[in-house]
matplotlib code that plots the C-alpha trace (Angstrom):
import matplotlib.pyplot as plt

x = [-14.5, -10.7, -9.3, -5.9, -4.0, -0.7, 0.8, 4.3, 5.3, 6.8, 10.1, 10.0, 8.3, 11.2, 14.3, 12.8, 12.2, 15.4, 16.8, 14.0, 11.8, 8.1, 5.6, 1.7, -0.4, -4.1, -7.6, -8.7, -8.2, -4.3, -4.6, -5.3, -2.7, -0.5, -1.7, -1.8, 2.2, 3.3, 1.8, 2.8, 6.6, 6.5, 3.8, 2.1, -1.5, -4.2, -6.0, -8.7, -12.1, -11.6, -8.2, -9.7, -12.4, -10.3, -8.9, -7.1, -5.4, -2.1, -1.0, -1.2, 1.0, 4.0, 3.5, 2.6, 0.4, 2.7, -0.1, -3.7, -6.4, -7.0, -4.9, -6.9, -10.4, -12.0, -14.5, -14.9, -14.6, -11.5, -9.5, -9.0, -5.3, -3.1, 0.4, 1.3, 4.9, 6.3, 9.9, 12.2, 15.5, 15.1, 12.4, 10.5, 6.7, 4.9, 1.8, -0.4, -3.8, -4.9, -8.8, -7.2, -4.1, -3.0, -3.3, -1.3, -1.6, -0.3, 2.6, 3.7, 4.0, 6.0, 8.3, 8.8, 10.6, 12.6, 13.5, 14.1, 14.8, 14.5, 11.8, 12.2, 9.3, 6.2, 2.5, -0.1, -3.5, -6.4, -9.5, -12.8, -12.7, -11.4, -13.9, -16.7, -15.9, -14.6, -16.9, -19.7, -17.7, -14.8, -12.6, -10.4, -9.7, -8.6, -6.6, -5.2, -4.4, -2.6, 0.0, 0.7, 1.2, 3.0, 5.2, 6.3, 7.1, 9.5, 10.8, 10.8, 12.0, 15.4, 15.8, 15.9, 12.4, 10.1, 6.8, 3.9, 0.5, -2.8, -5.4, -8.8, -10.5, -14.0, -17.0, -20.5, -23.9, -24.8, -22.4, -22.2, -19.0, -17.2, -16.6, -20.5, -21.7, -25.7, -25.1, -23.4, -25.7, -26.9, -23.6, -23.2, -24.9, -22.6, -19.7, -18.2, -18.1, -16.8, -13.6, -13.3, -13.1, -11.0, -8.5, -7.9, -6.6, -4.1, -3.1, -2.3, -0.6, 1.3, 2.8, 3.5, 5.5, 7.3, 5.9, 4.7, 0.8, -0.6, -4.2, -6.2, -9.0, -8.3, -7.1, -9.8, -12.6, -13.6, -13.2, -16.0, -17.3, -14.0, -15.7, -17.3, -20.9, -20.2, -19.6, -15.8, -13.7, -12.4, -11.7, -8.6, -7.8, -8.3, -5.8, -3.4, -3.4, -3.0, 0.5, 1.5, 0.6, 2.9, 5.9, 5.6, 6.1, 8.3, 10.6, 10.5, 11.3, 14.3, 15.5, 14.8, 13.0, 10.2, 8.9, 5.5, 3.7, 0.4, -1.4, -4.8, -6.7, -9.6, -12.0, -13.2, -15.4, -13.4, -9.8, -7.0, -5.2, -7.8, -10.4, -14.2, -16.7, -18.8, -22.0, -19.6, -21.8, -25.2, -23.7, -22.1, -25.8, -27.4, -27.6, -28.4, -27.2, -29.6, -27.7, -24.5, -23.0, -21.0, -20.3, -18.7, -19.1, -20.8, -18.1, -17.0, -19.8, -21.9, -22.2, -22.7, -20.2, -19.9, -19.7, -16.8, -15.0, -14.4, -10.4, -7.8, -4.9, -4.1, -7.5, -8.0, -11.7, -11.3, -14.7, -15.0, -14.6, -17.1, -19.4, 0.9, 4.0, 2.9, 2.1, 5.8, 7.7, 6.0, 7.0, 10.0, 9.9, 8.8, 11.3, 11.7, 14.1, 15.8, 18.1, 17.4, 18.4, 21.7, 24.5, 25.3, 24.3, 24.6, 27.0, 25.7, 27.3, 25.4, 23.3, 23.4, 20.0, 19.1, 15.6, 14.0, 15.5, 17.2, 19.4, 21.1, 23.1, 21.5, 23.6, 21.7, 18.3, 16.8, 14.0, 10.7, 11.5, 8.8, 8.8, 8.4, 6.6, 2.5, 1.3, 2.3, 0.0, 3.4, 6.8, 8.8, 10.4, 13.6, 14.4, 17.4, 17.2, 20.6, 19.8, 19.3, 22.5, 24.9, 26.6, 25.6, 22.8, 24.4, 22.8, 20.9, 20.0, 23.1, 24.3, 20.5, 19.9, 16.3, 14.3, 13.3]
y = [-31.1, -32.4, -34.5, -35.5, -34.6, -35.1, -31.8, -30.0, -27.7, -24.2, -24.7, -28.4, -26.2, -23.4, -25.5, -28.5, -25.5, -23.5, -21.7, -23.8, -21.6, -23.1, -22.8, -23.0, -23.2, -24.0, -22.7, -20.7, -23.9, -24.3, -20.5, -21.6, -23.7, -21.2, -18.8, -21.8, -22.8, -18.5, -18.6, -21.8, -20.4, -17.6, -18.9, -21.2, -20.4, -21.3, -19.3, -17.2, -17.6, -14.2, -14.8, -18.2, -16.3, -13.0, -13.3, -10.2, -8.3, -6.6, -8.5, -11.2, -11.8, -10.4, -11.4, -9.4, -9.1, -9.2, -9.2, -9.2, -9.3, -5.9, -4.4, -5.2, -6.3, -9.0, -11.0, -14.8, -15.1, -17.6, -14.8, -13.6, -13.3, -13.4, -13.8, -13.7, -13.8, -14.1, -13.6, -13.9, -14.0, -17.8, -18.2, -17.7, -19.1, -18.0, -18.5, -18.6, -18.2, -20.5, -21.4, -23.8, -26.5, -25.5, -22.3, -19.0, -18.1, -21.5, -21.1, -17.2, -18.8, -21.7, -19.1, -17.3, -20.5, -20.7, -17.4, -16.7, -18.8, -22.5, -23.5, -26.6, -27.5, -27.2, -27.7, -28.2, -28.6, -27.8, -29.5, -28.0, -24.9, -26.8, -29.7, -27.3, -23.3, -24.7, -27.4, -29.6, -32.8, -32.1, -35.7, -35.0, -31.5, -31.9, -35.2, -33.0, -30.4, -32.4, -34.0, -30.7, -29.5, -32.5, -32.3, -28.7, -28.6, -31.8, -29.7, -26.6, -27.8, -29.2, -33.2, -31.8, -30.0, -31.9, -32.0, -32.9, -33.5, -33.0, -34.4, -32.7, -32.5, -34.2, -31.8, -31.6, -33.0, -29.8, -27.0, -23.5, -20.9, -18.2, -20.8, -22.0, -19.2, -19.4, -20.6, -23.9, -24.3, -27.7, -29.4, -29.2, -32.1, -34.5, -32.4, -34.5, -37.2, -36.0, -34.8, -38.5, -39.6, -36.3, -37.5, -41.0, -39.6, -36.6, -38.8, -41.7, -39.5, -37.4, -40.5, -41.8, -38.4, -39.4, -36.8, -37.1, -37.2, -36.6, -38.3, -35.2, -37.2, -40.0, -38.9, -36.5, -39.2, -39.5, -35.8, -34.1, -32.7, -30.1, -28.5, -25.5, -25.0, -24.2, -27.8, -27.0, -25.1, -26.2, -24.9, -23.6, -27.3, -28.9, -26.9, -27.0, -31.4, -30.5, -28.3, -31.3, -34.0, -31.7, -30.9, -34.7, -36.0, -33.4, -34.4, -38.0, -37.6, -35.4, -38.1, -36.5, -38.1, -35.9, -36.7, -35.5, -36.1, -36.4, -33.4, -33.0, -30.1, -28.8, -26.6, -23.3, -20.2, -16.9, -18.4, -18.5, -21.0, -22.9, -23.0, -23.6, -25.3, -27.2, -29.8, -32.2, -35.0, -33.3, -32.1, -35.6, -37.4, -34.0, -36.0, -39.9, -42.1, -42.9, -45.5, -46.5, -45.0, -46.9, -50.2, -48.1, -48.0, -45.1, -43.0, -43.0, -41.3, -39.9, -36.6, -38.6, -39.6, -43.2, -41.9, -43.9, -41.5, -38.3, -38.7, -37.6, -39.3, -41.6, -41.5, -44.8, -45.6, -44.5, -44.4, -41.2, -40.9, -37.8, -36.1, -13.3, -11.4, -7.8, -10.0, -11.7, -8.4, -7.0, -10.0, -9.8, -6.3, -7.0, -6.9, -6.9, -5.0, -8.3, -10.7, -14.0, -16.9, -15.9, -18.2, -19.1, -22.3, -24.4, -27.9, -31.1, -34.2, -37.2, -38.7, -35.7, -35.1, -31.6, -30.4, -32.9, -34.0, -37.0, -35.4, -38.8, -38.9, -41.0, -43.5, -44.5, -43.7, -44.1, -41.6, -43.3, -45.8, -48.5, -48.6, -44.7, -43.6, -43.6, -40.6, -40.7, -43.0, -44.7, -44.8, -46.3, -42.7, -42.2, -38.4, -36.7, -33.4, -32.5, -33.2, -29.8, -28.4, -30.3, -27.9, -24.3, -23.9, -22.1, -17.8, -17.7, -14.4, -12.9, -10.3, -8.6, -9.1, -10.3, -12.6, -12.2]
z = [1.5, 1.4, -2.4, -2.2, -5.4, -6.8, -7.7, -8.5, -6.0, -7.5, -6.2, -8.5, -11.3, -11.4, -11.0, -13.4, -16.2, -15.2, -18.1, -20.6, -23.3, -23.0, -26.0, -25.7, -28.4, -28.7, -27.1, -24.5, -22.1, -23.7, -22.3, -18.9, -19.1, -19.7, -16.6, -14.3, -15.6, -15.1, -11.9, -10.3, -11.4, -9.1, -6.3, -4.6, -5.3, -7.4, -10.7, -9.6, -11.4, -12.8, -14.4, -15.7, -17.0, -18.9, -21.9, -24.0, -21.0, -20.7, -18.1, -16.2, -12.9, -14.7, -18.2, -20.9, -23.9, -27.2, -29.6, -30.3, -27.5, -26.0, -28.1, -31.3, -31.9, -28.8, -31.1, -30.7, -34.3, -36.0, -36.7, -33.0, -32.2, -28.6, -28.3, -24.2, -23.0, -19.4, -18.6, -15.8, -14.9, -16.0, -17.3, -21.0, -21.3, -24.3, -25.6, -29.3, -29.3, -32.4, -33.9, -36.8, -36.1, -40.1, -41.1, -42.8, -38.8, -38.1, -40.9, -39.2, -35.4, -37.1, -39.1, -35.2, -34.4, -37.4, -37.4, -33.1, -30.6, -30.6, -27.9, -25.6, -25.4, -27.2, -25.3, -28.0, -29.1, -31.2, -32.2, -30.9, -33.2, -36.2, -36.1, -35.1, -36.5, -40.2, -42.0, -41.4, -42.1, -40.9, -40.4, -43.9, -43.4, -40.4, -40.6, -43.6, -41.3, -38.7, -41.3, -42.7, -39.0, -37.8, -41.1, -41.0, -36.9, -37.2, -39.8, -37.9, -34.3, -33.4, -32.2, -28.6, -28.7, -26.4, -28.1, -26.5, -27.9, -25.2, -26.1, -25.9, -22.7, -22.0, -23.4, -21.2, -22.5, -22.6, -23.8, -24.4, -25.4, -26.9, -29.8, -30.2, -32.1, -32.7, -36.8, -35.4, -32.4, -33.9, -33.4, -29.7, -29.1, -30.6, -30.4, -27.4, -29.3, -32.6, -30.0, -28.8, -32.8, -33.6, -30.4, -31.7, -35.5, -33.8, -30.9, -33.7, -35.8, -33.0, -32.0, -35.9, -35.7, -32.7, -30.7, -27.2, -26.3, -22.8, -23.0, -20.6, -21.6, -20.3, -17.1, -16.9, -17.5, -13.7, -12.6, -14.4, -11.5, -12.0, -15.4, -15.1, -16.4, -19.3, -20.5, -22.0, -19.4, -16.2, -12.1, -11.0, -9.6, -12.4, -14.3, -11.4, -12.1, -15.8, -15.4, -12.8, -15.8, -18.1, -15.3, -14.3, -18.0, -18.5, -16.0, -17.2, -20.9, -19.8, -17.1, -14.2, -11.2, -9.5, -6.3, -6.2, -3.0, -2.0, -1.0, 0.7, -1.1, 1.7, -0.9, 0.9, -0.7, -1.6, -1.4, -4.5, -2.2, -1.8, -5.2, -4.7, -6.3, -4.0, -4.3, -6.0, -5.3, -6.3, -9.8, -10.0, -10.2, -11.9, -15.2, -15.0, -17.4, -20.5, -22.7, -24.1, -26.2, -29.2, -27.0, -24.3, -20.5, -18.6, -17.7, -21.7, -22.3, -19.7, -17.6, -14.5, -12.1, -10.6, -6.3, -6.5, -8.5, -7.0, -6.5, -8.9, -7.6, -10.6, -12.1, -9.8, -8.7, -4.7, -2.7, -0.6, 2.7, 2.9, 0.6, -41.5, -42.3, -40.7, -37.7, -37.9, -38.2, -35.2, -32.7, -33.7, -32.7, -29.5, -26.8, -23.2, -20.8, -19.0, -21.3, -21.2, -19.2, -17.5, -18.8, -14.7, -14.2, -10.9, -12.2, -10.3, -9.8, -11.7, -9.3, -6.8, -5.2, -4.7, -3.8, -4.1, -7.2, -8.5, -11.4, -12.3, -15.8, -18.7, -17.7, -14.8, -15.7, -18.9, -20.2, -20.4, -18.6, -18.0, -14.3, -14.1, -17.0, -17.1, -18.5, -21.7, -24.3, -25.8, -24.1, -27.3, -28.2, -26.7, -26.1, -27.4, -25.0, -22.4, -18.8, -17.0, -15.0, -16.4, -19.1, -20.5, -22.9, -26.6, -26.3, -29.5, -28.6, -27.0, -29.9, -30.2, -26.1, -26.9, -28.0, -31.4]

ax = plt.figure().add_subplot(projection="3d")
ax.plot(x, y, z, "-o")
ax.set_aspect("equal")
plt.show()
């Protein structure tokens, strides 16, 4: 079976986050996101179902495990910890495993940034663990939660960070994970629509706080035939349209045109290149609709696909052609053997295309500008971040010669 999707290639993903510090923070899908962003920075192949499925190891295609996982206790309980880090020459992803959006966990990863380097951009999210793990009503706590968050990291972050918000994913009828532990069994059956109410108040609030917010949701509405069967996690191809979402925004809140062309995705057993799930169709009618749900349509609230939607190429309706403190001091005395981000940087002209990018100045192309950007849920933020290539970034860490 062939889908066309829109995706960044890894030569787009490398230069666009040349010399850039990315931050994760969130679940075990935000970890996914992670892997799928590290991989797609040094090749042109898709997550495995066993890297989607490990969590806790040393390493992962060059990265390395900084803190927790394998290295401590591997529990699914909400104090479960996992710092990853990948480095190269010019690059520097890391990522925070978090249960809670506030937290004294919450309060040590902000202290990181305070104290180390200042990232560029920040990927977050959280909201299944806290409105599921923490209390049985959890709407104050964790609107709470968010201001103290949303407070303290405007605080935290420089003008320039990019900060985007994801919103939660959609959540099966039927679910089951590391997170559902047997005592809160009784909540899975409403849970996927507690995320929809929890995604309205953060995504509100996010953008109250001038950050950005990326609406997966939304633009995973029509592809549920990507989650796995577990109800909450998703394929390899799905993640691979999640770190295109986030390069593609990316791009356009920093001024940078992207081409991203189509590309025909042919889905084959036992390939990385080439992910497989199969029976789209048959797990797309598995569970007929019942009723509506809160005066929404079907596809709002139902496990069943509409046939017409089985593309992911702008979510548009296309028929098929075929079927604490201890934890602080030891990040900080974590280090790696290569320096980062070499001060060398390649000067281009404003305008100049190279690569298949369009790196014109801000005074030809404005940042979220109408005509280009439609990803993100509000486009009234302007972005105060330097275009890439045009002048050297300040070495925070140069006198240590790493990063913390």
């Amino acid at each position: 079976m062939r889908e066309v999707v829109r995706t960044v290639s890894q030569q787009q993903a490398a230069q666009l986050l040349h010399n850039k510090f990315v931050v994760v923070l969130g679940d075990s899908i935000q970890r996914s996101v992670y892997k799928d962003l590290v991989l797609l920075l040094q090749k042109e192949k898709y997550l495995s179902m066993n890297q989607l499925k490990t969590k806790g190891e040393m390493s992962f295609e060059q990265d390395q495990l900084v803190e927790g996982g394998c290295l401590g206790e591997m529990h699914n309980g909400t104090l479960y910890r996992e710092i990853r880090q990948f480095q190269s020459p010019h690059h520097l992803v890391r990522f925070y495993f978090v249960t809670r959006i506030y937290s004294c966990y919450m309060q040590s990863i902000l202290e990181d940034f305070r104290s180390g380097l200042k990232p560029d951009v920040v990927i977050v999210n959280s909201c299944v663990w806290d409105i599921s793990r923490y209390k049985c009503n959890w709407t104050d706590d964790y609107k709470n939660h968010l201001y103290k968050f949303f407070d303290e990291l405007r605080g935290t972050l420089p003008e320039k960070t990019l900060v985007i918000w994801s919103l939660t994913m959609p959540l099966g009828e039927r679910i089951r994970g590391g997170f559902l532990v047997p005592e809160i069994e009784q909540k899975a059956s409403h849970l996927r629509f507690d995320v929809i109410e929890a995604n309205f108040y953060s995504a509100t609030l996010a953008d109250a706080y001038g950050m950005d917010v990326l609406d997966l949701h939304f633009n995973f509405r029509f592809s549920l035939h990507h989650r796995t069967k577990d109800g909450v996690h998703w394929n390899a191809l799905a993640h691979r349209k999640i770190t295109s979402l986030l390069l593609q925004h990316i791009a356009q809140a920093w001024g940078i045109i992207m081409p991203c062309p189509l590309t025909p995705v042919e889905h084959t057993k036992g390939t990385d290149q080439q992910p497989s799930w199969g029976n789209a169709l048959r797990s797309a009618e598995r569970h007929p609709a019942k009723e509506n749900y809160g005066g929404y349509s079907e596809e709002f609230f139902s496990d069943s696909l509409t046939y017409e939607y089985l593309n992911f190429e702008d979510n548009k309706p296309q028929p098929q052609t075929s079927h604490h403190k201890a934890a602080r001091a030891r990040r900080r005395a974590f280090t790696t053997s290569q320096p980062h981000l070499p001060v060398h940087r390649q000067h281009y002209k404003h305008g100049q295309v190279r690569r298949g990018f369009d790196y014109s100045s801000h005074h030809h192309f404005e940042p979220y500008g109408m005509h280009y950007h439609h990803h993100v849920m509000k486009s009234r933020h302007p972005r105060h971040h330097y275009a890439p290539y045009t002048h050297h970034r300040q070495m925070q860490h140069a006198h240590y010669g790493h990063y913390y």
